[in-house]
C-alpha positions in Angstrom: -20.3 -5.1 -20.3 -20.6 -1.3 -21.7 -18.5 0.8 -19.9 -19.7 3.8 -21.3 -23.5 3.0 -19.8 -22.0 4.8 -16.5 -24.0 7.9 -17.2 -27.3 6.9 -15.7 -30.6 9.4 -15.5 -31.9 8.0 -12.2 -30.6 10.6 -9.7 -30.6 8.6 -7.0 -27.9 6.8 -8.8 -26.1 9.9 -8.8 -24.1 8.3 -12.1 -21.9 5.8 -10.1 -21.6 2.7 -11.5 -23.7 -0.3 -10.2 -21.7 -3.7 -9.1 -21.6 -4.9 -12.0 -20.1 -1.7 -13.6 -17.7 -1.9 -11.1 -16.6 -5.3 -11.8 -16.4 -4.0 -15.7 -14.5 -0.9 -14.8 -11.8 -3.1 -12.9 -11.7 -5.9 -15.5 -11.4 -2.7 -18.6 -8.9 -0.5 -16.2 -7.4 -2.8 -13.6 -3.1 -1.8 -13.4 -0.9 -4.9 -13.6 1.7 -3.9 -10.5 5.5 -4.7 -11.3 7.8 -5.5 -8.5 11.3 -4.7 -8.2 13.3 -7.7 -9.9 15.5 -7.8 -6.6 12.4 -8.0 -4.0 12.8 -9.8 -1.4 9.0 -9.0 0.2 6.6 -9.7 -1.5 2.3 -9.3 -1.3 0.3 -12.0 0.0 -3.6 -12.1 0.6 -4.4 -11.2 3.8 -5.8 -14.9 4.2 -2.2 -16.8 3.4 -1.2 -14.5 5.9 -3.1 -15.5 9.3 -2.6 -18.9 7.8 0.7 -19.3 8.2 1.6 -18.1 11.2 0.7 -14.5 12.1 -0.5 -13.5 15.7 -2.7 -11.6 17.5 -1.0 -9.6 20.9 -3.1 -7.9 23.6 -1.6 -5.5 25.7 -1.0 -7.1 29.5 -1.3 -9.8 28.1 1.4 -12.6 27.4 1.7 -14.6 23.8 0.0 -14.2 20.7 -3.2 -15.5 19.5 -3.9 -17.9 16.1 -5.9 -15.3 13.7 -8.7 -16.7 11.8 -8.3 -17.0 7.9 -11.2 -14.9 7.9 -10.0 -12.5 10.5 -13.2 -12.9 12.6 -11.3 -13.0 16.0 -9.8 -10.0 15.7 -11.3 -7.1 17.7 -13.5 -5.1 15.4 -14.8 -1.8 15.5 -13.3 1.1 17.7 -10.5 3.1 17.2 -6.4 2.5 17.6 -5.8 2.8 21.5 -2.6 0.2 21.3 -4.8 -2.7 22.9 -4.1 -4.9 20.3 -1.3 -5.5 17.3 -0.8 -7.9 14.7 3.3 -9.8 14.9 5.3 -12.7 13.1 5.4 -15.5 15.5 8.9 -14.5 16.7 9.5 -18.2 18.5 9.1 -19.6 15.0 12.5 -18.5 12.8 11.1 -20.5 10.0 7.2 -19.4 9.6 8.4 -15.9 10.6 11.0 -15.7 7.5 8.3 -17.5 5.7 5.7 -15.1 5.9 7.8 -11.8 5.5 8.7 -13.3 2.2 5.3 -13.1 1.2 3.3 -15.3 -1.3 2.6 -13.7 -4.7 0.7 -16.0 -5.9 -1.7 -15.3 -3.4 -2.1 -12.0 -3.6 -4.9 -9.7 -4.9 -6.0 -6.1 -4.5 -8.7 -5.7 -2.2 -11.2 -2.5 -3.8 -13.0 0.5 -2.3 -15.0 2.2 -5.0 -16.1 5.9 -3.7 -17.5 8.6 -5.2 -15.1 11.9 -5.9 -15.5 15.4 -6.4 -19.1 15.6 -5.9 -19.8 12.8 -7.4 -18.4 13.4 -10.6 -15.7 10.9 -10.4 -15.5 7.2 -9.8 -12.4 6.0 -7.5 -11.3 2.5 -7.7 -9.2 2.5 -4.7 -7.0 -0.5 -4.6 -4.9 -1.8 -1.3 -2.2 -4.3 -1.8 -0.7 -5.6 1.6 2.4 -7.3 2.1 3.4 -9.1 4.9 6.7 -7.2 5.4 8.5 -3.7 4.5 12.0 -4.3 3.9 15.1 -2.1 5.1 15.5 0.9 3.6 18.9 1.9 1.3 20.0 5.8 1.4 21.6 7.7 -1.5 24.6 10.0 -0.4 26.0 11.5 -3.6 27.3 9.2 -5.7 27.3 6.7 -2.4 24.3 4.0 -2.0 24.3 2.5 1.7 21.9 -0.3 2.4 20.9 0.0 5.9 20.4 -3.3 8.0 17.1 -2.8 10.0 16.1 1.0 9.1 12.9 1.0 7.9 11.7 -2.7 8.8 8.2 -3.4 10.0 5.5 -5.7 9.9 2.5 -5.5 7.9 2.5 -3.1 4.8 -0.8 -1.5 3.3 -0.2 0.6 0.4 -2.8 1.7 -2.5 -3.1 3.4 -5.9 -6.6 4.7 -7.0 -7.6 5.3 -11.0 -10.4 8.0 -11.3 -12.9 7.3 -13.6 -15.5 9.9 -15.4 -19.2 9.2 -14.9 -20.2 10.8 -18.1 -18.2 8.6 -20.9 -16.8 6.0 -18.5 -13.0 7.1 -19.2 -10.2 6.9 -17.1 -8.8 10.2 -16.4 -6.2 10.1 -13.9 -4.1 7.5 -11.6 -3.1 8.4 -7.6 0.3 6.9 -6.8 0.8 6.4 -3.2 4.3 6.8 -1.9 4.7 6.2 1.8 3.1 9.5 3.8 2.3 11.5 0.0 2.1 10.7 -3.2 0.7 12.4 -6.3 -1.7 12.3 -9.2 -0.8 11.6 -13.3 -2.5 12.3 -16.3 -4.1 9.6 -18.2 -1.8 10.9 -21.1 1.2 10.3 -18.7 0.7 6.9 -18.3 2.2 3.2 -19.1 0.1 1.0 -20.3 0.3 -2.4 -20.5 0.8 -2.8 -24.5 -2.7 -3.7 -26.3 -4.4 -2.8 -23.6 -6.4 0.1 -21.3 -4.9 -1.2 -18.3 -1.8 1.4 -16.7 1.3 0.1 -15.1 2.5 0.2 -11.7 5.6 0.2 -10.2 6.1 -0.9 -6.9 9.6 -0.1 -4.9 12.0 -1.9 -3.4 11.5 -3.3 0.1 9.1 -0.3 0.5 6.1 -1.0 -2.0 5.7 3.0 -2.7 4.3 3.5 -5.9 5.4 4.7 -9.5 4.0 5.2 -12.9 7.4 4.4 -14.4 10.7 2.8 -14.3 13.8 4.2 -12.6 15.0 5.6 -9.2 12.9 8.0 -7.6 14.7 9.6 -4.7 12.9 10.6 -1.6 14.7 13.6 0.1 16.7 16.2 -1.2 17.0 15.7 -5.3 19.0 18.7 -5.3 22.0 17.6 -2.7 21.3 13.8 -3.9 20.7 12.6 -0.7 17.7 10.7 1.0 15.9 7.6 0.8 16.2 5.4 -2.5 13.1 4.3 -4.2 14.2 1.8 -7.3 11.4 -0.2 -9.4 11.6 -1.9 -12.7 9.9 -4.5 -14.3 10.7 -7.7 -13.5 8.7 -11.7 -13.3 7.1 -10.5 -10.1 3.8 -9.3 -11.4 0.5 -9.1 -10.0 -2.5 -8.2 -12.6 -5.7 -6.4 -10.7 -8.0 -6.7 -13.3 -8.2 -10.4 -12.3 -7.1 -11.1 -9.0 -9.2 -8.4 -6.8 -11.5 -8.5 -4.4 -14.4 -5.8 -3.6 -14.4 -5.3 -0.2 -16.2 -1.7 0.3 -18.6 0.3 -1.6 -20.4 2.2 0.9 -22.2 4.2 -1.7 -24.3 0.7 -3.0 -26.2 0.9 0.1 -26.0 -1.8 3.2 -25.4 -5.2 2.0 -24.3 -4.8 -1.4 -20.7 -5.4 -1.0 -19.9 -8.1 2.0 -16.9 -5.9 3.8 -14.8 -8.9 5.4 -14.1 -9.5 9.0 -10.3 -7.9 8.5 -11.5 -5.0 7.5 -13.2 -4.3 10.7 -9.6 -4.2 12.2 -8.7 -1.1 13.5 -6.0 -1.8 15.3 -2.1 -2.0 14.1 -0.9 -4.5 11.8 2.3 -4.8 13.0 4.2 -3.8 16.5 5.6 -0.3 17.6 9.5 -0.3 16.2 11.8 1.8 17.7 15.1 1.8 15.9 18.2 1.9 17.2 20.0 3.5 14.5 21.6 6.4 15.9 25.2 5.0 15.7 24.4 3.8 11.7 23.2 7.4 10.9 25.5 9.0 12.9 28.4 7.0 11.2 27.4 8.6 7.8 26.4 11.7 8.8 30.2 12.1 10.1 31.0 10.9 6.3 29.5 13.9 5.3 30.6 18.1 4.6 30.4 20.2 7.5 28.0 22.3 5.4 25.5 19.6 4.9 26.3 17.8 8.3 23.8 20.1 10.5 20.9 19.2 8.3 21.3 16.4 7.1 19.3 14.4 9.3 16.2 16.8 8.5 16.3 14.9 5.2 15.6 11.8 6.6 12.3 10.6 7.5 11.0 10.1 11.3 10.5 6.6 9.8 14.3 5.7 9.6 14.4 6.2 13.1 11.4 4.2 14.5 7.2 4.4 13.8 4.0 3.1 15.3 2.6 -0.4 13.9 0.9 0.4 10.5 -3.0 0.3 10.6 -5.4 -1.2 8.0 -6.9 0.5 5.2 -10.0 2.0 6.8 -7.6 3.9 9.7 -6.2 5.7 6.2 -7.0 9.4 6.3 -8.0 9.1 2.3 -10.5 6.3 3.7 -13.2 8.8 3.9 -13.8 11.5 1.0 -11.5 12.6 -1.9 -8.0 10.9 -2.2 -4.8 12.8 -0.6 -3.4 15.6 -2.4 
């Protein structure tokens, strides 16, 4: 397939790329995603998933429910009003440490090709999801303290988008997602997997954020060295989008063109409402710490350490709609 035949002259093509084109962009482009050699939660699909165990909870309402592999009894539709939630089956030890260890050889990136920048831009948006975010480990100084819980929750849905021109077909920039930001590269400050057109990815330990390269990317204060550690590297845990994808929205096709699955009508959370009760961890380092630091130090911390809502799907994302974040 010619990827450079993306420049069309029908304008109400508007230059995007037809399904095929898409399916040649992602098989030219498509990141190969490195996970940390010590990960301990890895992707699935979100089929393996409701397979093997998770459950569907109403509010009021006591137990969970079986999900479809297809997701089709899952509310769809709507908005995120706390009815519903997706959990482990807690009264299981064994499927619920099962699933939050994931099952790479599963997993694929589900795609949402969009127009961007007035239609000057192709984005190939692509959502990983893992079954499980890990704990998360601080950086104090020269001090690296694991934390037991902090940071734990079910269901994890992050993405990375690659922009592509619509007059020559070229990749231009990459949109790594780190857990509430993230930030765009330059084609020209990519990795690429050698031989190839295809970027590398770097997802983080126990969080999945993502990185264009290697090392320890620290999120807090770089300047007093403390905050929330971010470590990726490559390692044998490697998942390669070009080939194990799935298109699941391309609104811009028209109705029908792409089949969106039943999942993906899910608006609800993907995991239940955490409240941590770290305040006797935290406060035990915080006490560690200078008295010219002490005062502010938890500032540097994200609300997350502390507890968050269940995570919601991909189309409850605020860069769902319109140009990606930042």
């Amino acid at each position: 397939m010619n990827i450079s035949c993306l420049k069309n002259l029908d304008p109400t093509l508007q230059a995007m790329p037809n399904l095929d084109q898409v399916h040649a962009l992602i098989q030219h482009y498509g990141p190969t995603v490195y996970f940390h050699p010590e990960e301990t939660y890895l992707p699935s699909s979100v089929p393996w998933f409701f397979k093997n165990g998770a459950l569907l909870y109403r509010f009021g309402k006591p137990g969970g429910e079986p999900i479809n592999s297809t997701g089709s009894n899952l509310p769809s539709g709507g908005q995120n009003d706390g009815s519903y939630w997706i959990d482990l089956p807690q009264e299981d030890e064994e499927a619920t440490n099962n699933l939050k260890k994931g099952n790479i050889e599963s997993s694929e990136l589900y795609v949402h090709v969009k127009p961007a920048l007035g239609w000057i831009f192709t984005d190939v948006v692509m959502w990983i999801f893992c079954p499980f975010n890990g704990p998360a480990t601080l950086k104090i100084g020269l001090l690296t303290v694991p934390m037991n819980r902090i940071g734990e929750h079910v269901g994890d849905w992050e993405h990375f988008t690659f922009r592509i021109s619509n007059f020559n077909g070229e990749l231009t920039q990459m949109f790594f997602s780190q857990h509430s930001g993230g930030g765009w590269v330059d084609v020209s400050d990519l990795e690429f997997v050698k031989g190839s057109n295809k970027p590398v990815v770097y997802s983080s330990k126990h969080g999945h954020a993502s990185f264009p390269h290697p090392g320890m990317y620290l999120q807090g204060s770089s300047k007093l060295g403390i905050g929330v550690r971010n470590d990726v590297g490559k390692s044998e845990f490697v998942v390669d989008s070009s080939q194990r994808y799935r298109v699941v929205a391309a609104e811009y096709l028209g109705e029908g063109v792409v089949s969106e699955p039943c999942w993906l009508q899910y608006m609800r959370e993907w995991g239940p409402t955490i409240v941590y009760d770290s305040a006797a961890e935290i406060d035990k380092i915080i006490n560690l710490l200078p008295l010219i630091v002490r005062f502010s130090i938890e500032n540097l911390f994200p609300i997350a350490l502390y507890g968050e809502e269940g995570p919601t799907g991909p189309k409850e994302k605020d860069n769902w709609v319109g140009d990606e974040i930042c």
